[in-house]
DOTI-216036 format. One record per residue: residue in three letters; x, z, y of N, C-alpha, C in turn. Coordinates in steps of 0.2 Angstrom, whole numbers, padded with zeros to 4 digits, always signed. Each point is the difference from the previous one (the first is absolute). Layout:
ALAXZYXZYXZY ...
//
This chain:
UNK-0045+0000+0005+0002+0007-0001+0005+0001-0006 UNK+0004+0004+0000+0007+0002-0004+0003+0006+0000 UNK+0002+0002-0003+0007+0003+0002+0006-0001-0005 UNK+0007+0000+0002+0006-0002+0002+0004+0006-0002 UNK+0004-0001-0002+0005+0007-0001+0008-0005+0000 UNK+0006+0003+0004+0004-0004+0000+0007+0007-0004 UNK+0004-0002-0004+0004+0006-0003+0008-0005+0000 UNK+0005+0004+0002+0007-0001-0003-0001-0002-0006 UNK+0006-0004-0001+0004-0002-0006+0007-0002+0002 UNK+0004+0003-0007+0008-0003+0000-0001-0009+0002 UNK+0005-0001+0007-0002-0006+0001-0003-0004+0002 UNK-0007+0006+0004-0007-0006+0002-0005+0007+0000 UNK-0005-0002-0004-0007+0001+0004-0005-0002-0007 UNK-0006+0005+0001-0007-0001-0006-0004+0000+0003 UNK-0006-0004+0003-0006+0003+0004-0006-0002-0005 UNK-0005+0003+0000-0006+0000-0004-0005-0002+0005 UNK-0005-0003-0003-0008-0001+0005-0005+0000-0005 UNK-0005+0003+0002-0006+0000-0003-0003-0004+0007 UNK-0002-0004-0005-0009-0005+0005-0004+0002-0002 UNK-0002+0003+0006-0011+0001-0001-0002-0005+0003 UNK-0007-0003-0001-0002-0006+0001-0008+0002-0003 UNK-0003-0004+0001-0007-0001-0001-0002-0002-0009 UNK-0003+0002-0004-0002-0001-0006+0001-0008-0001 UNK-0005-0002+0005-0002-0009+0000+0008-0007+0002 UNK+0005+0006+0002+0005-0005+0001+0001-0003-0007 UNK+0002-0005+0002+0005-0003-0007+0005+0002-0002 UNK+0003-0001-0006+0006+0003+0000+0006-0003+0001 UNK+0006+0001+0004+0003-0003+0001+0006-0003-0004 UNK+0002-0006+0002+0006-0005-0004+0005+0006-0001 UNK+0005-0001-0005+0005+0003+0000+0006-0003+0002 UNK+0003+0005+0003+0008-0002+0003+0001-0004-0002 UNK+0004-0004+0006+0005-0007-0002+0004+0000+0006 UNK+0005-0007-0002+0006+0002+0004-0001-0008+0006 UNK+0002+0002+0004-0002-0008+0006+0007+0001+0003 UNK+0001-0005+0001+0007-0004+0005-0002+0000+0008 UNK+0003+0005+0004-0001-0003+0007+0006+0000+0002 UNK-0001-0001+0007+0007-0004+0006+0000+0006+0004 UNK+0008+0002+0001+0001+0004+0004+0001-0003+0006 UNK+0000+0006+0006+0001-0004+0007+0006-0006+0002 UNK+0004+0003-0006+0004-0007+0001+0001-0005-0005 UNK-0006+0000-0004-0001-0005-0005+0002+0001-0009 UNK+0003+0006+0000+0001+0001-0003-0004+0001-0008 UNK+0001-0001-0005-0006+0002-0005-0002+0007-0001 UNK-0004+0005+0000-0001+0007-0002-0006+0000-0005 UNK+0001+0002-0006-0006+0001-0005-0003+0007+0002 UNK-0007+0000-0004-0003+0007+0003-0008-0002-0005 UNK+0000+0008-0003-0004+0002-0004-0009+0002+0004 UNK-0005-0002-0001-0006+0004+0001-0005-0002-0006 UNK-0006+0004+0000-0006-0003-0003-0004-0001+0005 UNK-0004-0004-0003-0006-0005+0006-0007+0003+0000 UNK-0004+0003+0004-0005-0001+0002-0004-0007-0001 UNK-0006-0001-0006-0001-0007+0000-0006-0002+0006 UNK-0003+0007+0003-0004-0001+0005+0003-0002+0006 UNK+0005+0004+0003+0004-0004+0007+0004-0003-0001 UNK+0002-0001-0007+0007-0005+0001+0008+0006-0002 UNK-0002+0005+0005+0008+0005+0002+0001+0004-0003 UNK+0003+0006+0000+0000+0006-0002+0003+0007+0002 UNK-0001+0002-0001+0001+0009+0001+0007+0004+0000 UNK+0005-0006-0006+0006+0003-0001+0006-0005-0003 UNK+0006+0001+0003+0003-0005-0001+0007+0002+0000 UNK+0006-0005-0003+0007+0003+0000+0004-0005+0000 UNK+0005-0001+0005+0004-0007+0000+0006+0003-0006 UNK+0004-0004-0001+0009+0000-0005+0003+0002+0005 UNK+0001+0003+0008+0003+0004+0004-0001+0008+0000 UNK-0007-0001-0002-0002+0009-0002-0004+0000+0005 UNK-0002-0004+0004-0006+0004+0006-0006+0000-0003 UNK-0002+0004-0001-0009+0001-0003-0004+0002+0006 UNK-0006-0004-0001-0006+0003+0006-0003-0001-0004 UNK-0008+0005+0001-0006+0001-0002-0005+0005+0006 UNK-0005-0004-0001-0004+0000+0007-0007+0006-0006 UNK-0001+0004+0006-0007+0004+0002-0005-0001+0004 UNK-0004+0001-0003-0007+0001+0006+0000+0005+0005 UNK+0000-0001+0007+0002+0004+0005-0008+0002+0003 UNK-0005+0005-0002-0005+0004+0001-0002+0001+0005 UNK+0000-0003+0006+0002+0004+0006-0006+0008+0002 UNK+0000+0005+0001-0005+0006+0000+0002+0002+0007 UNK-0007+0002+0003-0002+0003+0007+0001+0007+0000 UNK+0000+0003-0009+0000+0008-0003+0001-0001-0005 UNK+0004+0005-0002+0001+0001-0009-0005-0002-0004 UNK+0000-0006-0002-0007+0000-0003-0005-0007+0003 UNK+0000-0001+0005-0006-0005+0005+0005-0005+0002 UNK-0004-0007-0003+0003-0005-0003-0002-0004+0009 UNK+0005-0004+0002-0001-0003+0004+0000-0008-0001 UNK-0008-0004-0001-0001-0006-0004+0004-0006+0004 UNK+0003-0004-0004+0002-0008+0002-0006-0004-0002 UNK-0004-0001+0005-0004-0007-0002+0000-0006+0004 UNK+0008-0001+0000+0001-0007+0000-0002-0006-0007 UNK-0001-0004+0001-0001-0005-0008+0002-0005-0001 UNK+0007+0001+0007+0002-0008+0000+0008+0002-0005 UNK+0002+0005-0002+0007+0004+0001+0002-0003-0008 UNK+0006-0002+0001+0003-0002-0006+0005+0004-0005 UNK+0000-0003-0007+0002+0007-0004+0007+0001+0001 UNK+0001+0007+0001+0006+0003+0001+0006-0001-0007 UNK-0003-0003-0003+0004+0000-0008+0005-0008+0003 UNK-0001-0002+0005+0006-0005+0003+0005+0001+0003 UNK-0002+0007+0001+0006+0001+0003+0007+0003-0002 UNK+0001+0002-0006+0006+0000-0003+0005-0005-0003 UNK-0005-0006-0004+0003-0008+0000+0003-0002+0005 UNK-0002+0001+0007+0002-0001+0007+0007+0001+0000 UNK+0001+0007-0001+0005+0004+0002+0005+0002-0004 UNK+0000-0002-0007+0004+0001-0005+0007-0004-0001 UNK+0000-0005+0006+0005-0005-0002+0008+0003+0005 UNK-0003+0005+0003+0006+0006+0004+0005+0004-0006 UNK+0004+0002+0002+0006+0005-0003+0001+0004+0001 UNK-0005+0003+0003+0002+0007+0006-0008+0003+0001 UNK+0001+0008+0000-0008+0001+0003-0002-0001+0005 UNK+0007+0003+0005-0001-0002+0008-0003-0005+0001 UNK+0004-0007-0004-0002-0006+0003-0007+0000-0003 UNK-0002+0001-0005-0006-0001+0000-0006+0003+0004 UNK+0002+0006+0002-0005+0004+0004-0001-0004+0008 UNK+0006-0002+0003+0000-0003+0006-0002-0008-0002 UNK-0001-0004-0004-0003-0007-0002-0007+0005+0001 UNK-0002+0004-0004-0009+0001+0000+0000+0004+0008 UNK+0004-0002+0002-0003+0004+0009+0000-0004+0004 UNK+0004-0007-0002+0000-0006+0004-0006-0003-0005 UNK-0002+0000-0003-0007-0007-0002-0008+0005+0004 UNK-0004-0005+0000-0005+0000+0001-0006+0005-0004 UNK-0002+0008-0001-0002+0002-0002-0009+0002+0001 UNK-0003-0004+0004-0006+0001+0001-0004-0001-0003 UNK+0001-0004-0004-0005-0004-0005+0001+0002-0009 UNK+0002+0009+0002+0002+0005-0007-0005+0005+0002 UNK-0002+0003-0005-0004+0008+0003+0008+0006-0001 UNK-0002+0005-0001+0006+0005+0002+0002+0000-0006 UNK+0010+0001-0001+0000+0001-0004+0006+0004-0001 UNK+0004+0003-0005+0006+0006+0000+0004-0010-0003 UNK+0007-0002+0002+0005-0001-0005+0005+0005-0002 UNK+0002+0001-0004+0005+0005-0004+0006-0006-0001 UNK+0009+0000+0003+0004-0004-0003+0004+0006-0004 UNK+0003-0003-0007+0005+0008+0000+0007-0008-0003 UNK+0006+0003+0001+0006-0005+0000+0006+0005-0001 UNK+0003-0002-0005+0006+0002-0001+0008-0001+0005 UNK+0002+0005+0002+0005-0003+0005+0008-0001-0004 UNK+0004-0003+0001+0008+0000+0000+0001+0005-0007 UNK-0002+0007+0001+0003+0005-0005-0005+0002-0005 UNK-0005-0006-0002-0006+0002-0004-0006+0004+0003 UNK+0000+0003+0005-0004+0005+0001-0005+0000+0003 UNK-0004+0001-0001-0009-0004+0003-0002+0001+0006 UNK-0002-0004+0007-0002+0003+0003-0010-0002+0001 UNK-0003+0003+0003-0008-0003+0001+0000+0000+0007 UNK-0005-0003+0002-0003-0002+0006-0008-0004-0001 UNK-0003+0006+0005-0008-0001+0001-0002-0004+0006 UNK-0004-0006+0001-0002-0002+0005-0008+0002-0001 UNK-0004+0001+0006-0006-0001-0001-0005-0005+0007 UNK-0004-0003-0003-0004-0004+0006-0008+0003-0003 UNK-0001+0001+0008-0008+0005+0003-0003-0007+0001 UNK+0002-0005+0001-0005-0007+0003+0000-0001+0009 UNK+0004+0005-0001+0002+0000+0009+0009+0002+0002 UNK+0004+0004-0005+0006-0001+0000+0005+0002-0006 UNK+0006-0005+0000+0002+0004-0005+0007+0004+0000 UNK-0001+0006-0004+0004+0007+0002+0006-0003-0007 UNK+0007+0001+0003+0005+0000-0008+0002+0007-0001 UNK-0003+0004-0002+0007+0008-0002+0006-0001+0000 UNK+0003+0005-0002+0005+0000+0001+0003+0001-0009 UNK+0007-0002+0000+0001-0001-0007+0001+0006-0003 UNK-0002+0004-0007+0003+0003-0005+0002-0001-0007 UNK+0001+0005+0000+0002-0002-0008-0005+0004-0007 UNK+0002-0004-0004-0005+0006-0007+0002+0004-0003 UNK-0004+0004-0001-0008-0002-0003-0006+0000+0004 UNK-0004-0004+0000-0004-0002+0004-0008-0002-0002 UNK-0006+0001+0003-0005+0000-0003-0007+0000+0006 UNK-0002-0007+0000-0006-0005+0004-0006+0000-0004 UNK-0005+0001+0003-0006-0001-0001-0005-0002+0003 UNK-0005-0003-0001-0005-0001+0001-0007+0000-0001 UNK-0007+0001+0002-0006+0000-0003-0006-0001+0002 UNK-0004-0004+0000-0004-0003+0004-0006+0005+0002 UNK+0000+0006-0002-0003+0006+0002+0003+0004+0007 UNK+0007-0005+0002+0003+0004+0004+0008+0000-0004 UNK+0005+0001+0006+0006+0000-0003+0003+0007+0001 UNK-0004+0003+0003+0001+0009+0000-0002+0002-0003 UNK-0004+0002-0005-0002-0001-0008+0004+0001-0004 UNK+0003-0003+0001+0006-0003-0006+0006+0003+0001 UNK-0001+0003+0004+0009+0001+0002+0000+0006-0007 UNK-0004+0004-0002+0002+0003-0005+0005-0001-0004 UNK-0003-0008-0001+0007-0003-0006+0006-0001+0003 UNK+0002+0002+0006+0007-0001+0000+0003+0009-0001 UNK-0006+0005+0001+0002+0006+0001+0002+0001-0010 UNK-0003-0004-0003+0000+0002-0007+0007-0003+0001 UNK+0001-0006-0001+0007-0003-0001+0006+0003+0000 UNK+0000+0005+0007+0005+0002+0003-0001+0007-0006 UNK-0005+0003-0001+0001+0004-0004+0004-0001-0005 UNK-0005-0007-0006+0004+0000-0004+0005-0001-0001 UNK+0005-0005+0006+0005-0001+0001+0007+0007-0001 UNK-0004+0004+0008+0004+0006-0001+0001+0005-0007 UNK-0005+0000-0006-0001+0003-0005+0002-0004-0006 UNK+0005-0005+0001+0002-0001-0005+0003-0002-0003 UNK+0000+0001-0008+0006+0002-0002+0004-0005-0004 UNK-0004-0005-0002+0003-0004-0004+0002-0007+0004 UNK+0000-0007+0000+0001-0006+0004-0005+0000+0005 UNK+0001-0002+0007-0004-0004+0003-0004-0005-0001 UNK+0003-0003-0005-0006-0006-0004-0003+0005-0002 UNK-0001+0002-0004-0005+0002-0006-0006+0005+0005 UNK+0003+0003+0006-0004+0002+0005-0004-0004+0004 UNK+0002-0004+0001-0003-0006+0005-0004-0003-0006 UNK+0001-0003-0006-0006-0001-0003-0005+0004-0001 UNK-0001+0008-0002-0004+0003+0001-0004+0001+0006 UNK+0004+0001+0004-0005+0000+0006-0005-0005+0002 UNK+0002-0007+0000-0003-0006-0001-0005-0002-0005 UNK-0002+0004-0005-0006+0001-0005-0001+0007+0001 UNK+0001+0004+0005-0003+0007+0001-0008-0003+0002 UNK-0005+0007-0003-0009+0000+0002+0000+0006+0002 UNK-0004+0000+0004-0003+0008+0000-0007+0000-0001 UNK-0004+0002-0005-0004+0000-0003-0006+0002+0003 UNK+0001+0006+0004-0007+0000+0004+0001-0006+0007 UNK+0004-0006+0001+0000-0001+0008+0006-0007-0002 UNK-0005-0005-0004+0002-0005-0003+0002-0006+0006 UNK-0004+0002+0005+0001-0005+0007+0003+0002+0004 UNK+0004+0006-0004+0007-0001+0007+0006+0000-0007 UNK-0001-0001-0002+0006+0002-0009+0006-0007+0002 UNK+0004+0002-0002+0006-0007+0001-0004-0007-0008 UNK+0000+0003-0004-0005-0006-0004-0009+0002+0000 UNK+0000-0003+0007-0008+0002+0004-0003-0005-0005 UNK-0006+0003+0001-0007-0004-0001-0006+0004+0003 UNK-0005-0005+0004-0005+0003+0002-0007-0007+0000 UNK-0004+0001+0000-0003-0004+0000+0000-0008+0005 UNK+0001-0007-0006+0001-0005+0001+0009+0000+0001 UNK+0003+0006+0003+0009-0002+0000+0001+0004-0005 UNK+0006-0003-0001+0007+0005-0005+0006-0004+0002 UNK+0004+0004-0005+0008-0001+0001-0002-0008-0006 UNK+0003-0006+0002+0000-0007-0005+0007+0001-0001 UNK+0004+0001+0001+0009-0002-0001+0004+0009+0001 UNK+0005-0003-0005+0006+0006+0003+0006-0008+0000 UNK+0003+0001+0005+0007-0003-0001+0006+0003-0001 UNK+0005-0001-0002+0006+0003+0000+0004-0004+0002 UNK+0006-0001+0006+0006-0002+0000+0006+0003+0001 UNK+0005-0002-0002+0004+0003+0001+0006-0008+0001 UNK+0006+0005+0007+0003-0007-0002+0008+0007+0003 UNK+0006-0004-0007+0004+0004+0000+0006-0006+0000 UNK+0005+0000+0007+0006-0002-0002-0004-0008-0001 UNK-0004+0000+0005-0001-0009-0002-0007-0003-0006 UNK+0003+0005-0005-0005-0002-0006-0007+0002+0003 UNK-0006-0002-0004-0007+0002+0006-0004+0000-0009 UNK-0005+0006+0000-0003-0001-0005-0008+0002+0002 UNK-0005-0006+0000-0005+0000+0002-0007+0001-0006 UNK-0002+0008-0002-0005+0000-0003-0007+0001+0004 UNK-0007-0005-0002-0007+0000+0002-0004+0003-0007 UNK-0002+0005+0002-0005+0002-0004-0008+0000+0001 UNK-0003-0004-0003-0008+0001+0003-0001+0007-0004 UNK-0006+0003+0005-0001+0007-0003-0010-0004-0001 UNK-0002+0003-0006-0007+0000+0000-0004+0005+0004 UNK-0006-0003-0001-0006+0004+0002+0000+0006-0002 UNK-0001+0000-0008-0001+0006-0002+0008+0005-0001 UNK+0008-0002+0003+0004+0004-0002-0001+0004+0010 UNK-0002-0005+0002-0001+0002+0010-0005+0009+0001 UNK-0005-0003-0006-0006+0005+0001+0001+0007-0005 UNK+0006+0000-0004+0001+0005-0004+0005+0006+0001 UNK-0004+0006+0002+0005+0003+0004+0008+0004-0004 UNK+0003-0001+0002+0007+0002-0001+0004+0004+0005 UNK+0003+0005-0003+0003+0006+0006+0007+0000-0003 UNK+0005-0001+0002+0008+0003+0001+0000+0007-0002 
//
């Protein structure tokens, strides 16, 4: 569970994630930098933090600028009525961005994840956002139901994904907040983007962008930004008790 906000910059591009997760997770390694090979052998470095339960992770960024970061994909029969996966063979989703980060390109990475073998993933959203030629950001949504996978079509930002294990129509609130705040504002888009990403609503803490509800909360906020090449990767753990303390914009 997450949500993701994608903003312009001179340059490039800023995207935020909040991770919800479970009380009992561990917390995860911090960023570091690995060496993979490109399709043509090429060297590419690339930025994630680890998961020390799967192995994988949620969010990722090569020295080309393509950044992905994966969602949990809820799948619902009705706004609200959770359609269960009780498979228990399925393997964690957090491998699937190591896989694909060693591409240049969204496209290409979006068409690599639609040629591998996705059955043995439960459902999930991937988000790529890539800087083209003229610095200017574009994003692209894939998502897998565990029976097909759909790519969107590409836009541009500002932009705003979410997720909730209550249901993913639940949530869409916080992209209606986003765009508000976005339209309403007066000073930077950082400065906006980071409030919205520690916004609570106080009476309704389990749909809030710094959620907590019994056993989940918001564990992480990240920031990346990668501008003109340079890439700057902040992980923040957020605690227990800043998850559970309501706070309003």
């Amino acid at each position: 569970m997450c949500t993701v906000t994608v903003i312009p910059q001179s340059g490039g591009y800023r995207v935020m994630v909040n991770r919800d997760d479970a009380d009992t997770r561990p917390d995860a390694l911090a960023p570091a930098w690995r060496t993979l090979l490109t399709a043509t052998g090429q060297p590419l470095r690339a930025i994630w933090p680890t998961d020390p339960s799967g192995g994988g992770t949620w969010l990722g960024v090569n020295q080309r600028g393509l950044l992905l970061t994966l969602l949990n994909y809820n799948i619902e029969s009705a706004p609200g009525v959770l359609i269960p996966v009780s498979r228990t063979d399925l393997r964690s989703r957090g491998e699937i961005i190591p896989q694909l980060l060693s591409h240049t390109a969204a496209h290409d990475a979006m068409r690599s994840l639609a040629r591998g073998d996705l059955s043995c993933y439960g459902p999930f959203r991937l988000i790529a956002v890539a800087a083209s030629d003229d610095g200017s950001p574009t994003v692209i949504e894939s998502r897998w139901d565990m029976q097909r996978l759909e790519t969107l079509e590409a836009t541009t930002p500002p932009a705003c994904f979410a997720s909730s294990g209550l249901g993913d129509s639940l949530v869409r609130v916080r992209a209606d907040l986003f765009r508000k705040l976005i339209g309403d504002a007066n000073g930077t888009l950082d400065a906006t983007q980071h409030a919205f990403h520690h916004h609570q609503w106080p009476h309704a803490m389990h749909l809030s962008v710094m959620m907590s509800r019994k056993g989940v909360r918001t564990v992480s906020v990240s920031t990346v930004s990668w501008r003109s090449g340079a890439i700057d990767f902040a992980y923040t753990p957020v605690s227990a008790e800043r998850a559970s303390s309501p706070r309003s914009t």
